[in-house]
N, C-alpha and C positions, 0 to 999 in steps of 0.2 A: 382568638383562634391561632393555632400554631400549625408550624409544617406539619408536626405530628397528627393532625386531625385526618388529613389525607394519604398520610406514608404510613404509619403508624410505629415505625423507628425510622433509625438513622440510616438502615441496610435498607431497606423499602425505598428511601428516599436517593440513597445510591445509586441502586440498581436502576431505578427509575430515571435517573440522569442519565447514565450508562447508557443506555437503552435510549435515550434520544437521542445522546451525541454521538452513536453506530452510527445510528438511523441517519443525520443529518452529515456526516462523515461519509457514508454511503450514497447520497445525493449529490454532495458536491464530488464523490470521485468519480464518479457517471459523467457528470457537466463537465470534468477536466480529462479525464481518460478515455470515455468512451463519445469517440466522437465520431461523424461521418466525414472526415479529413481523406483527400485522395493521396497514396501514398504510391511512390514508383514502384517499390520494389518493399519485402519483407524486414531485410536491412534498414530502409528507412524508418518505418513504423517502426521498430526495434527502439534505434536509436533516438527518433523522439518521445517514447514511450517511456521509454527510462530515464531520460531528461526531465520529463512531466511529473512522470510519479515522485523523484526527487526532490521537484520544488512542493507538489503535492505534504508529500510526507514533512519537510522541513516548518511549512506552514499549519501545521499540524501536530507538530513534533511532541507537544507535552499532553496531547489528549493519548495519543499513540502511547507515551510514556506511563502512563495511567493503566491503560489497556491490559498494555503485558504484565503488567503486575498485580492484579487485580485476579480474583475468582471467576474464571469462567464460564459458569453457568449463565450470566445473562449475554456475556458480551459471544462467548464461542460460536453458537450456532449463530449468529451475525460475522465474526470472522471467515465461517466456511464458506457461508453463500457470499460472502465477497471471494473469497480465494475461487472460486468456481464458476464465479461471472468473471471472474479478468482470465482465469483459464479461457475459456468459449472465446473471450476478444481477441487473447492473442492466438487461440486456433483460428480463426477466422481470417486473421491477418499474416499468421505464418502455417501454412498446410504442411504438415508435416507430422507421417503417420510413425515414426520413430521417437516421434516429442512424447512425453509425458508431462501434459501442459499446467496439472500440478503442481507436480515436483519443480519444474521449472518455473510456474508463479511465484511459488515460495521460494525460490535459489532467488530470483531479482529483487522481489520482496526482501529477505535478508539481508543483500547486499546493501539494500536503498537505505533501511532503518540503520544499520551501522554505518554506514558513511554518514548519515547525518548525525548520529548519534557522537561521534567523532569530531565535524563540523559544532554542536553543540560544545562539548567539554573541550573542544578548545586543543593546541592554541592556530593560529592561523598557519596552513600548509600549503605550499604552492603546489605541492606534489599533488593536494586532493584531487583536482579537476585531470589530472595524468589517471590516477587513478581508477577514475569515474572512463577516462575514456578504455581505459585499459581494459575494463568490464565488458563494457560493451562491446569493444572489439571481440572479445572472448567471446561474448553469447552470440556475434556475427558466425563466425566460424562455429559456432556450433548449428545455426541452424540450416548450416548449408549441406 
């Protein structure tokens, strides 16, 4: 008996992987992100949130890597409904009827995967962590 018995190729057997490791990616970012943690102020949840997601994504880094380059159809509509549950988190935690909390999942999102992505290829920067706070400062003063 081969994998082919139940994939019935090599794309079957992908997608099929693909599609667990959203799913199980999507589980543990729930357990890491979406927490009931009491936060003082918007600011704060901000600034641990994007702390989280960065170790999140680094520990993660080569299935993420996979992801984006990979065909769409299995993994996209599992990208959105993640991009649209951490939208609702961070309305929840920053009210703010000017936000477009999209666009702005996916601006932190970007920023997260290229610093690490950065972090990855190297070589060691002291400047990173300046620049990680420098981020954040920025999305402070934006959600004020």
């Amino acid at each position: 008996m081969t994998l082919y018995t139940k994939f019935k190729n090599k794309q079957n057997l992908f997608d099929q992987v693909m599609k667990y490791g959203m799913e199980k990616l999507n589980e543990d970012a729930t357990t890491i992100l979406f927490n009931d943690n009491e936060y003082k102020d918007p600011e704060e949840f901000l600034d641990t949130y994007v702390r989280e997601l960065v170790k999140f994504v680094w520990n993660n880094l080569e299935f993420f890597r996979i992801i984006f380059n990979q065909n769409r159809k299995v993994v996209g509509p599992i990208l959105k409904e993640c991009v649209v549950d951490i939208s609702k988190q961070l309305e929840t935690h920053i009210p703010n009827k000017k936000i477009d909390y999209q666009a702005f999942t996916l601006t932190i999102f970007s920023f997260v995967y290229m610093y690490n992505i950065g972090m990855y290829l190297g070589p060691e920067d002291a400047s990173r962590e300046d620049l990680l706070n420098k981020f954040i400062y920025n999305l402070k003063l934006f959600i004020q």
